[in-house]
DSSP file (Angstrom, degrees, kcal/mol; ACC not computed):
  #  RESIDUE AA STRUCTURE BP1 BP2  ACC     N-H-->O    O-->H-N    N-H-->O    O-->H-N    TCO  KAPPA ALPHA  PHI   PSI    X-CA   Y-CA   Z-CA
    1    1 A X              0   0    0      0, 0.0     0, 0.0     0, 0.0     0, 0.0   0.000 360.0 360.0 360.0 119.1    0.0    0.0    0.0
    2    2 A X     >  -     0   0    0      1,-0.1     4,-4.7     4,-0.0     5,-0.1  -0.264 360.0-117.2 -59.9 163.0    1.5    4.0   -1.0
    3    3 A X  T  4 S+     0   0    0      2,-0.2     4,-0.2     3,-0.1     5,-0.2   0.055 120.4  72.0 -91.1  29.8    1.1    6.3    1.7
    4    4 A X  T  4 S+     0   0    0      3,-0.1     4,-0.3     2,-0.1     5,-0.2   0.618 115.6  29.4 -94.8 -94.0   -1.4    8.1   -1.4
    5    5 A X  T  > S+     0   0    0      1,-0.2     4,-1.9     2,-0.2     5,-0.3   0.742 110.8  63.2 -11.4 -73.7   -3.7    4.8   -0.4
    6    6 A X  H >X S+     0   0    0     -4,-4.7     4,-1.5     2,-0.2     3,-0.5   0.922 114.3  32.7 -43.7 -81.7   -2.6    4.7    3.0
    7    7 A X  H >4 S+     0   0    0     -4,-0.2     3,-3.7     1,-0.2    -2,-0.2   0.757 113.9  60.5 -38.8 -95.9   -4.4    8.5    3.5
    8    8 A X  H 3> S+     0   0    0     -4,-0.3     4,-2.9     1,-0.2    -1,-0.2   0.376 108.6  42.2  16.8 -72.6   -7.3    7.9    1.0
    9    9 A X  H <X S+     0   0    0     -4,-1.9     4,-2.3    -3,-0.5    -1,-0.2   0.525 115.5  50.9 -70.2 -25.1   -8.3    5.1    3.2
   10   10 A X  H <X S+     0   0    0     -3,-3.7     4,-1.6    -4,-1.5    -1,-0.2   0.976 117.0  42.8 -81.6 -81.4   -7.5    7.6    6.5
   11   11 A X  H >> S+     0   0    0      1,-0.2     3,-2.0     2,-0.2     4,-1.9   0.900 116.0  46.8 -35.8 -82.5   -9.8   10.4    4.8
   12   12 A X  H 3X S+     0   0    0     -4,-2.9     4,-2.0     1,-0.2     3,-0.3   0.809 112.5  46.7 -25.7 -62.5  -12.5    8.0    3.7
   13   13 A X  H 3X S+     0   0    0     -4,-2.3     4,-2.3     2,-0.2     5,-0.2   0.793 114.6  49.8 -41.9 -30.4  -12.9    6.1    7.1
   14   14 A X  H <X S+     0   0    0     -3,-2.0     4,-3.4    -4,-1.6    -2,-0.2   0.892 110.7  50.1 -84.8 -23.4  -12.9    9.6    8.9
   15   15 A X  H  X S+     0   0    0     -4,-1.9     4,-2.2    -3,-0.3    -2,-0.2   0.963 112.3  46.8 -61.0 -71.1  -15.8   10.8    6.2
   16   16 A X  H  X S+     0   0    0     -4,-2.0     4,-1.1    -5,-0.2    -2,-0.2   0.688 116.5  47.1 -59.8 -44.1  -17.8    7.6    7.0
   17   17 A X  H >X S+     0   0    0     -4,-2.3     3,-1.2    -5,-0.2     4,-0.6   0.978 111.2  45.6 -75.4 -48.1  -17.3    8.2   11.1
   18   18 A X  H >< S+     0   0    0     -4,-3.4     3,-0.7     1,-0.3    -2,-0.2   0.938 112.6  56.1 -77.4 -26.8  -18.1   11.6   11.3
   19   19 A X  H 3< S+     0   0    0     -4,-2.2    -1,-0.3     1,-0.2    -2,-0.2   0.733 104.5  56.0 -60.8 -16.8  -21.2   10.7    9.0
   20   20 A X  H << S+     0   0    0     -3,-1.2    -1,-0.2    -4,-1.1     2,-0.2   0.442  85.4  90.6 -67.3 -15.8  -22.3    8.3   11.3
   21   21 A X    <<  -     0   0    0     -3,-0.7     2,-1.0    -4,-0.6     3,-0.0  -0.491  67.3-134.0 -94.3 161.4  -22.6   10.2   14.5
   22   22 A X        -     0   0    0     -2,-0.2     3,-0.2     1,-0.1    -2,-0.1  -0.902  27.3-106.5-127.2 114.9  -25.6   11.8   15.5
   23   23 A X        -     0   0    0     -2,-1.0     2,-1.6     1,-0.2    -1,-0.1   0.334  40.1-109.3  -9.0 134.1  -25.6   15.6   16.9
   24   24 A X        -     0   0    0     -3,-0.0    -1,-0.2    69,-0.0    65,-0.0  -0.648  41.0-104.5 -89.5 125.9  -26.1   15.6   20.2
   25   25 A X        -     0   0    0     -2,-1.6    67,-0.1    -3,-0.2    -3,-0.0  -0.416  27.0-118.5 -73.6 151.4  -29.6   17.1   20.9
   26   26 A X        -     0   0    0      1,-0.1     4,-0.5    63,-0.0    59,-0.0  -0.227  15.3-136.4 -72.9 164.5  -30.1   20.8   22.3
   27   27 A X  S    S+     0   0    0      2,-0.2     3,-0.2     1,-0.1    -1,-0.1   0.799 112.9  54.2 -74.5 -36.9  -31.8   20.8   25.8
   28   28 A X  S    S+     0   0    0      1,-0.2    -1,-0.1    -3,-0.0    -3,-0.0   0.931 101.5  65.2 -56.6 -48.0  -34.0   23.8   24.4
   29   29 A X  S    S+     0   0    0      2,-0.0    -2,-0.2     0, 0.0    -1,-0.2   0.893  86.5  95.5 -19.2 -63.0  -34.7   21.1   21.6
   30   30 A X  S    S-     0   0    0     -4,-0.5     3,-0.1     1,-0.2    87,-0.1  -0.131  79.1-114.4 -63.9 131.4  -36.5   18.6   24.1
   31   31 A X        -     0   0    0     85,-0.2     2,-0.2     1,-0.2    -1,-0.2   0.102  55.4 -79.2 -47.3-174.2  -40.1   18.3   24.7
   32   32 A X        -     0   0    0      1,-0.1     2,-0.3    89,-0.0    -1,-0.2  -0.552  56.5-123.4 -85.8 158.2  -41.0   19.2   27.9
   33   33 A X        -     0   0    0     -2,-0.2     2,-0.5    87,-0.2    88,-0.2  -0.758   7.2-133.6-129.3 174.8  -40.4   16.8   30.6
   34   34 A X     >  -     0   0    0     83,-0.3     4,-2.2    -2,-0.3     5,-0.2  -0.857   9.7-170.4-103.9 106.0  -42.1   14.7   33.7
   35   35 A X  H  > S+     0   0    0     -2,-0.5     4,-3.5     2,-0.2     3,-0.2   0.970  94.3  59.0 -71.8 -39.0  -40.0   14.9   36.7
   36   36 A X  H >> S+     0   0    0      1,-0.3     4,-0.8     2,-0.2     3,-0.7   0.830 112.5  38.8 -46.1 -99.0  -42.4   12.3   37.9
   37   37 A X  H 3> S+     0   0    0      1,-0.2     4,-1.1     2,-0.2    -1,-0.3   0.830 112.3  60.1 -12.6 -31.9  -41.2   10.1   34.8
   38   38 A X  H >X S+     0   0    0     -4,-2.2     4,-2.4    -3,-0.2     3,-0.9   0.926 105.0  51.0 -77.6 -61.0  -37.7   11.4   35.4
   39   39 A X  H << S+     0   0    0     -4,-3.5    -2,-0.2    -3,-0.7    -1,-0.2   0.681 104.4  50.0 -44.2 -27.9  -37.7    9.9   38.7
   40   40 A X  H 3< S+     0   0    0     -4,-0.8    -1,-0.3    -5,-0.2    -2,-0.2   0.581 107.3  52.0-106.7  -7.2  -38.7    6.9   37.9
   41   41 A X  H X< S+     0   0    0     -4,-1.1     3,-4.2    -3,-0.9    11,-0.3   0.960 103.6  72.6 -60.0 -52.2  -35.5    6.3   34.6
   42   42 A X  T 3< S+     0   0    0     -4,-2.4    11,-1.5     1,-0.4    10,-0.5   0.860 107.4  30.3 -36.4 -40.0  -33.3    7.5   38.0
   43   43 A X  T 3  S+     0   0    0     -5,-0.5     2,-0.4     8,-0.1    -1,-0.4   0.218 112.8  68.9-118.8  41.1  -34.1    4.2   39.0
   44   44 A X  S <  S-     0   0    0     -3,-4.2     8,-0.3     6,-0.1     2,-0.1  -0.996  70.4-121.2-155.3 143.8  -34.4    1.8   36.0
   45   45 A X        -     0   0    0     -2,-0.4     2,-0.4     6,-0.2     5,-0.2  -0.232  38.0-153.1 -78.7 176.3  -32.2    0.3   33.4
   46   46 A X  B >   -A   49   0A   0      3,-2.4     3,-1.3    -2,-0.1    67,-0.1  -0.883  65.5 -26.8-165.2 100.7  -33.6    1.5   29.8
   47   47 A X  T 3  S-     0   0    0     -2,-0.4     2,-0.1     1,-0.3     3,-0.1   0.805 129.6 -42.3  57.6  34.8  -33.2   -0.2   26.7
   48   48 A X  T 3  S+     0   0    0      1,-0.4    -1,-0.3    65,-0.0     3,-0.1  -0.236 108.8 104.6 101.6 -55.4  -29.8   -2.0   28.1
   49   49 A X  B <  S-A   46   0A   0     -3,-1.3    -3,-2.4    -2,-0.1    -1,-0.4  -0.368  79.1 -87.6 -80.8 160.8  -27.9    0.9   30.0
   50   50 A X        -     0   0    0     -5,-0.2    -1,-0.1     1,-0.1    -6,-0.1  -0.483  35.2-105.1 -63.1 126.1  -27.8    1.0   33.4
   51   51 A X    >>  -     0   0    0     -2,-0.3     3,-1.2    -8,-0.1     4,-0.6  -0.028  35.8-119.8 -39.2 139.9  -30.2    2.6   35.8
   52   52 A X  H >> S+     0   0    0    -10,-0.5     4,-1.7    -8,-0.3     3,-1.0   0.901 108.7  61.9 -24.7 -69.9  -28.8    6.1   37.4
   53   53 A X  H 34 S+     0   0    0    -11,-1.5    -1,-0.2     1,-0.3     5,-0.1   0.382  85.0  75.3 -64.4  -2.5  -28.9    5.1   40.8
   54   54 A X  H <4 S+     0   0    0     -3,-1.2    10,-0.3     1,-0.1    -1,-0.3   0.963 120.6  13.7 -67.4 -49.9  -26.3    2.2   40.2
   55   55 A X  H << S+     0   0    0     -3,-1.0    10,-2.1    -4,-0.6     2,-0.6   0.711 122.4  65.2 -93.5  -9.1  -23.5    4.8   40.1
   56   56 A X     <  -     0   0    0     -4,-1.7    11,-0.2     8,-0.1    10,-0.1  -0.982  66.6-147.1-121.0 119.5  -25.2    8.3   41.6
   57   57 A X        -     0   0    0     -2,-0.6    11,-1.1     4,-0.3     3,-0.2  -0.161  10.2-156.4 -45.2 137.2  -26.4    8.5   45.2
   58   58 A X  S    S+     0   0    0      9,-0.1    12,-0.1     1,-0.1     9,-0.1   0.424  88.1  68.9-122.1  -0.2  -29.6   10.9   46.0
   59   59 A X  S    S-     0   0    0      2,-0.3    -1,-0.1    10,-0.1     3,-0.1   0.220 113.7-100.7-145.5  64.7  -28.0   11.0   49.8
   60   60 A X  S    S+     0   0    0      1,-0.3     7,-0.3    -3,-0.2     9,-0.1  -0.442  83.4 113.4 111.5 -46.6  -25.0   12.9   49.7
   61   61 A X        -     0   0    0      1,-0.1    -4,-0.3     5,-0.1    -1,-0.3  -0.508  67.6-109.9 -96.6-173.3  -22.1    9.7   49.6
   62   62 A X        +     0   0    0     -6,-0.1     4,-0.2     5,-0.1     2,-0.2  -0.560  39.9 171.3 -92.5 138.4  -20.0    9.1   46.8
   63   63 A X        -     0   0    0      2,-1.5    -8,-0.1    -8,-0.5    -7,-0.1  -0.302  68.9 -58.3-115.3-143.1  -20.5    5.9   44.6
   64   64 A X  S    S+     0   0    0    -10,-0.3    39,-0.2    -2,-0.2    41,-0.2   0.698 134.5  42.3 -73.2 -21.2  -18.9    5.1   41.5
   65   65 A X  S    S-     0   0    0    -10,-2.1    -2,-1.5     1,-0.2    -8,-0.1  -0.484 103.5 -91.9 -99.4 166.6  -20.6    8.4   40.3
   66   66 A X        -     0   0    0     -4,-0.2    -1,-0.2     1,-0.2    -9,-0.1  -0.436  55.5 -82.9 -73.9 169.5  -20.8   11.7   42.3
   67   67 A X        -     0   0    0     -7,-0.3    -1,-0.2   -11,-0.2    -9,-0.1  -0.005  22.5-149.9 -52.1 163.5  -23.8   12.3   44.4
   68   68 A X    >   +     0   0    0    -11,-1.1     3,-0.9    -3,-0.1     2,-0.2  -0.124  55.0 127.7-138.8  34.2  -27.0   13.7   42.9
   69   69 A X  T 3  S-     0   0    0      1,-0.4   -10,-0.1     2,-0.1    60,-0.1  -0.611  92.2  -4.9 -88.1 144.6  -28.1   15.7   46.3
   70   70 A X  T 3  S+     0   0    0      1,-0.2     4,-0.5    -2,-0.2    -1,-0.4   0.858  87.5 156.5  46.9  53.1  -28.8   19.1   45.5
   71   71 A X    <   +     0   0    0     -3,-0.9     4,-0.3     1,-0.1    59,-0.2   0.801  63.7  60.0-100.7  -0.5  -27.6   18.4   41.9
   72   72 A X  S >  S+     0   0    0     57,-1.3     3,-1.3    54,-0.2    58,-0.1   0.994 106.2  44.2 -34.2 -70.4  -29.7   21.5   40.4
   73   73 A X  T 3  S+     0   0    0     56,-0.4     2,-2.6     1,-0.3    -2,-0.1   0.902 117.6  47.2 -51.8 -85.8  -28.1   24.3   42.5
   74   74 A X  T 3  S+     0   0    0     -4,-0.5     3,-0.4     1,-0.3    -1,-0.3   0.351 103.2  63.8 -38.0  -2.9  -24.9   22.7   41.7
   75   75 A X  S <  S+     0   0    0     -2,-2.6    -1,-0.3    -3,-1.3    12,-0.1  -0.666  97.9  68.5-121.5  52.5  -25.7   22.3   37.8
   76   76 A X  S    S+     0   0    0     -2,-0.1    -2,-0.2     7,-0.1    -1,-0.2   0.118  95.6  35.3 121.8-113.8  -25.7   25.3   37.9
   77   77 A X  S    S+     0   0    0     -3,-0.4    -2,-0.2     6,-0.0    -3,-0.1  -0.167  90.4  95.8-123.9  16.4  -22.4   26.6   38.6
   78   78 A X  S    S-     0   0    0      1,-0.1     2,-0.3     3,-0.1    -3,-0.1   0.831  97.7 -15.9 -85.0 -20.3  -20.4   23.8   36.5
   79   79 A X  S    S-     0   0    0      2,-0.2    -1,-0.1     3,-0.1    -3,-0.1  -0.860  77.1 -91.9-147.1-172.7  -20.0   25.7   33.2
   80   80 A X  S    S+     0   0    0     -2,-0.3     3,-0.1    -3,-0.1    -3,-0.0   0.260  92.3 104.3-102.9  32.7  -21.4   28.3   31.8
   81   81 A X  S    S-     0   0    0      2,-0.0    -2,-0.2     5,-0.0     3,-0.1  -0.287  88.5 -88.4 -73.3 171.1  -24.2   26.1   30.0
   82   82 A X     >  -     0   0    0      1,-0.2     4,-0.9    -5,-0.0    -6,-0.1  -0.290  50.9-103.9 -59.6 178.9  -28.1   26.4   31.8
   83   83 A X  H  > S+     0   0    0      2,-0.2     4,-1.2     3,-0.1     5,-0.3   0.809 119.8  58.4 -61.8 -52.3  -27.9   23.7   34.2
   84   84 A X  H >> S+     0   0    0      1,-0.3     3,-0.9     2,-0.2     4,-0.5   0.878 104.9  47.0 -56.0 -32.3  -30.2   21.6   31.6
   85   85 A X  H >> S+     0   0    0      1,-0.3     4,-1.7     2,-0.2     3,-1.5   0.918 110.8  47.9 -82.0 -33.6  -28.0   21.7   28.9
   86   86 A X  H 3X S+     0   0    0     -4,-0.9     4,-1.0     1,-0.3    -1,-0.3   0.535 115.3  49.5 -78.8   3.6  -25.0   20.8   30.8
   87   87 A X  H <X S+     0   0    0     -4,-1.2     4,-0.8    -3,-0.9    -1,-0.3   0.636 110.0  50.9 -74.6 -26.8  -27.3   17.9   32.2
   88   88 A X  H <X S+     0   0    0     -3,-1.5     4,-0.7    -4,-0.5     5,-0.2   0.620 117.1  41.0-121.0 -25.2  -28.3   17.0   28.6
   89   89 A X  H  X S+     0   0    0     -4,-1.7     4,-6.1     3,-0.2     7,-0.2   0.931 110.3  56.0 -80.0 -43.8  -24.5   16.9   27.7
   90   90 A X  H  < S+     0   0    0     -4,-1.0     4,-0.3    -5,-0.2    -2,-0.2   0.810 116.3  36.6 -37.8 -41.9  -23.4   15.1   30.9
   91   91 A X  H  < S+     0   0    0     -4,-0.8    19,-0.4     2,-0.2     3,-0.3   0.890 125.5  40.0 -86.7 -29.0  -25.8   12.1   30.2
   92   92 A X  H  < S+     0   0    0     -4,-0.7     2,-0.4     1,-0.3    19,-0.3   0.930 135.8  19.6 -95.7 -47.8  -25.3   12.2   25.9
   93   93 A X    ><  +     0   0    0     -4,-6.1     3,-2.5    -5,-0.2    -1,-0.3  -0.551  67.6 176.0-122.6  76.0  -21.1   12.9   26.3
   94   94 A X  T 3  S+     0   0    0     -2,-0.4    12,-0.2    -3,-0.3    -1,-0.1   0.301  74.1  63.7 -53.0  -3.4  -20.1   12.0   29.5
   95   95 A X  T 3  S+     0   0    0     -6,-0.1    -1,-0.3     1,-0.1    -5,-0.1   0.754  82.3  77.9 -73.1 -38.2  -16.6   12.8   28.7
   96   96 A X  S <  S+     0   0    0     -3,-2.5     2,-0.4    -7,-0.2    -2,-0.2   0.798 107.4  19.8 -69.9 -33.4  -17.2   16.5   28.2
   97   97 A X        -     0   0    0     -4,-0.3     2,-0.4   -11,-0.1    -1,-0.1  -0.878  65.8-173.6-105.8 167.4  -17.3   17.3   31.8
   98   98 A X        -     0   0    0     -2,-0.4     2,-0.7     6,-0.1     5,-0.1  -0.997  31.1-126.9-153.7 139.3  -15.9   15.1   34.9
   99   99 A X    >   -     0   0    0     -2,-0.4     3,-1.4     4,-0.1    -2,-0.0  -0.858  48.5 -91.0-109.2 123.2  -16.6   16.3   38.2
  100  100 A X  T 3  S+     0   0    0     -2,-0.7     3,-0.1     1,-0.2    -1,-0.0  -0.015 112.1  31.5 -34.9 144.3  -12.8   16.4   40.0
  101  101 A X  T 3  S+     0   0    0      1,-0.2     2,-0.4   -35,-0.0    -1,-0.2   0.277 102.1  81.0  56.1  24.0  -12.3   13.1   41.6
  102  102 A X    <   -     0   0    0     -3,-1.4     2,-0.2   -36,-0.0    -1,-0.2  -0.949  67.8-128.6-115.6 143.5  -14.0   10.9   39.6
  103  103 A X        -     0   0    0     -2,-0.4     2,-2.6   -39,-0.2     3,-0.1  -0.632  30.6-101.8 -80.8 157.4  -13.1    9.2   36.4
  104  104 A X  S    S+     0   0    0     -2,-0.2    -9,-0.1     1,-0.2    -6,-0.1  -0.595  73.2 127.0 -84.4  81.8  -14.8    9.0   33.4
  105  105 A X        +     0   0    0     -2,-2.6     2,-0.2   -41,-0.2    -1,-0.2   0.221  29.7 139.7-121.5  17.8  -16.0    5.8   33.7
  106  106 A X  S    S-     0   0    0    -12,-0.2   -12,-0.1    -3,-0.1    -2,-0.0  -0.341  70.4-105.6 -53.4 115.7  -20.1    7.1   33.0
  107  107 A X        -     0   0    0     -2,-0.2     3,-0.2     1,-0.1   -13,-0.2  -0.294  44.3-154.9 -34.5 123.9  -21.9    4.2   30.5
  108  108 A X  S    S+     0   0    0      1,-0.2    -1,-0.1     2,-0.1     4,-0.1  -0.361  76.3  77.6-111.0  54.4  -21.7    6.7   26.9
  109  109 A X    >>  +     0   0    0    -18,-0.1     4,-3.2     2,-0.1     3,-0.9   0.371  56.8 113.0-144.1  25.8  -24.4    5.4   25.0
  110  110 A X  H 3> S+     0   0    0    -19,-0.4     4,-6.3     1,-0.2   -18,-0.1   0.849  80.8  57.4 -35.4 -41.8  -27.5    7.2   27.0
  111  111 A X  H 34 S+     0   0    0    -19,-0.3    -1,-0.2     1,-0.2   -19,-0.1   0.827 103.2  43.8 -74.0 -27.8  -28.1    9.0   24.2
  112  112 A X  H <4 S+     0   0    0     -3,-0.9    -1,-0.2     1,-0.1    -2,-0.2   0.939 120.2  43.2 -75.5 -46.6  -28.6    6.3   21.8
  113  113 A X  H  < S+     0   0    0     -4,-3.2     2,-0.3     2,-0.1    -2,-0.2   0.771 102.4  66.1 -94.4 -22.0  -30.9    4.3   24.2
  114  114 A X  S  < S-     0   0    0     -4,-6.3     2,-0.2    -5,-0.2   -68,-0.0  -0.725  80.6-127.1 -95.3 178.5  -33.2    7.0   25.8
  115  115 A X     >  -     0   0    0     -2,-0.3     4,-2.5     1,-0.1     5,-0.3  -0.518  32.3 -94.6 -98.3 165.1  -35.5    8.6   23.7
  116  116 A X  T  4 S+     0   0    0      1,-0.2     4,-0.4     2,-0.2   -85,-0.2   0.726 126.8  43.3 -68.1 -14.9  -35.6   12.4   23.6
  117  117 A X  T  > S+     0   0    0      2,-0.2     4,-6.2     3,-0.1     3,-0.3   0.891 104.1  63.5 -77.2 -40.0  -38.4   12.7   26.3
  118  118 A X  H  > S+     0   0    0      1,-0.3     4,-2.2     2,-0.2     5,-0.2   0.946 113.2  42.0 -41.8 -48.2  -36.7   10.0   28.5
  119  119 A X  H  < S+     0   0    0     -4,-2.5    -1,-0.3     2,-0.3    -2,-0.2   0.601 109.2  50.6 -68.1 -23.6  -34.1   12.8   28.5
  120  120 A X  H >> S+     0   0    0     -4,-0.4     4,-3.2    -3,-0.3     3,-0.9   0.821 111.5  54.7 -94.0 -41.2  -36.2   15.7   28.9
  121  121 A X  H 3X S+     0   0    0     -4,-6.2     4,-1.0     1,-0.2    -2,-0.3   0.867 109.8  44.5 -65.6 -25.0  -37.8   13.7   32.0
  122  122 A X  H 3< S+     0   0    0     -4,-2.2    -1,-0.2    -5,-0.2    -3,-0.2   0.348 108.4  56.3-100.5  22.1  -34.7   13.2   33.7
  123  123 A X  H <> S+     0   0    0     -3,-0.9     4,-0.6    -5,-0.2    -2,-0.2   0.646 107.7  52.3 -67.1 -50.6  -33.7   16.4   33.2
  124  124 A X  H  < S+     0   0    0     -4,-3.2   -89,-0.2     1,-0.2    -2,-0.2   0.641 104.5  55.4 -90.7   1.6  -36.7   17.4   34.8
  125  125 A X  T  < S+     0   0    0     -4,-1.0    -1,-0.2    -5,-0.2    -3,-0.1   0.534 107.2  40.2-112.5  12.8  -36.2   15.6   37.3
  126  126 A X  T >4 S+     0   0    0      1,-0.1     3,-1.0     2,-0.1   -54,-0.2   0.587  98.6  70.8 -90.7 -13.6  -32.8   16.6   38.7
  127  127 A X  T 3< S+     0   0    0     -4,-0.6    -2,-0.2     1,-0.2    -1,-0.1   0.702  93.8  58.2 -83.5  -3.9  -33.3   19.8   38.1
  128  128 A X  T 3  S+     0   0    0     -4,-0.2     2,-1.5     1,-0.1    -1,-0.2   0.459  89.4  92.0 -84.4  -5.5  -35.9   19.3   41.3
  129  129 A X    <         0   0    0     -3,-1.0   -57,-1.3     1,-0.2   -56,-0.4  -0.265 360.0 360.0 -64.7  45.8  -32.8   18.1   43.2
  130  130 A X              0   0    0     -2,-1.5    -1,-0.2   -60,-0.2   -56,-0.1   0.844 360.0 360.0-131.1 360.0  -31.6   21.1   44.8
């Protein structure tokens, strides 16, 4: 193989991934959501990924996840996103933020497996966490 192939092949594959990914949706985007419904994803696996509450705590200690006590206020003050949209990025790209002293070890594929209301309902229902 020339390194004229070798690239081709580079370029093509990277053309074919980025066409494959799907936009992360806006939080202003989202129907409206049911914190009641939100409450109850918190505690339930969904289409294959894991229920919230395996790795996030509603009192205060730390599990494999940070705590989700008060997680409005604090959602917040992590970026300068609303709190919802940095919730609605946190759950779709759990890489893009990491709360110090945790690792990024968040299950990434939320986005594919809830639907955009599932997401607008646990949205709305942390944002009654505070």
């Amino acid at each position: 193989m020339t390194l004229k192939q070798w690239l081709i092949g580079c370029l093509a594959g990277s053309v074919i991934l980025a066409g494959c990914s799907t936009p992360a949706p806006k939080a202003d985007m989202l129907p409206e959501g049911d914190a009641t419904n939100g409450a109850a994803l918190f505690t339930e696996a969904v289409n294959g990924a894991p229920s919230c509450v395996t790795c996030h705590s509603l009192d205060g200690s730390a599990l494999v996840g940070p705590t989700i006590q008060g997680y409005a206020t604090i959602a917040a003050t992590r970026t300068d996103l609303s709190a919802e949209a940095y919730t609605l990025q946190s759950i779709v790209q759990p890489a893009a933020h990491t709360v110090s002293g945790f690792a990024n070890v968040m299950y990434g594929q939320y986005g594919q497996k809830l639907s955009q209301q599932q997401l607008a309902d646990l949205i709305a229902y942390l944002m009654t966490l505070s």
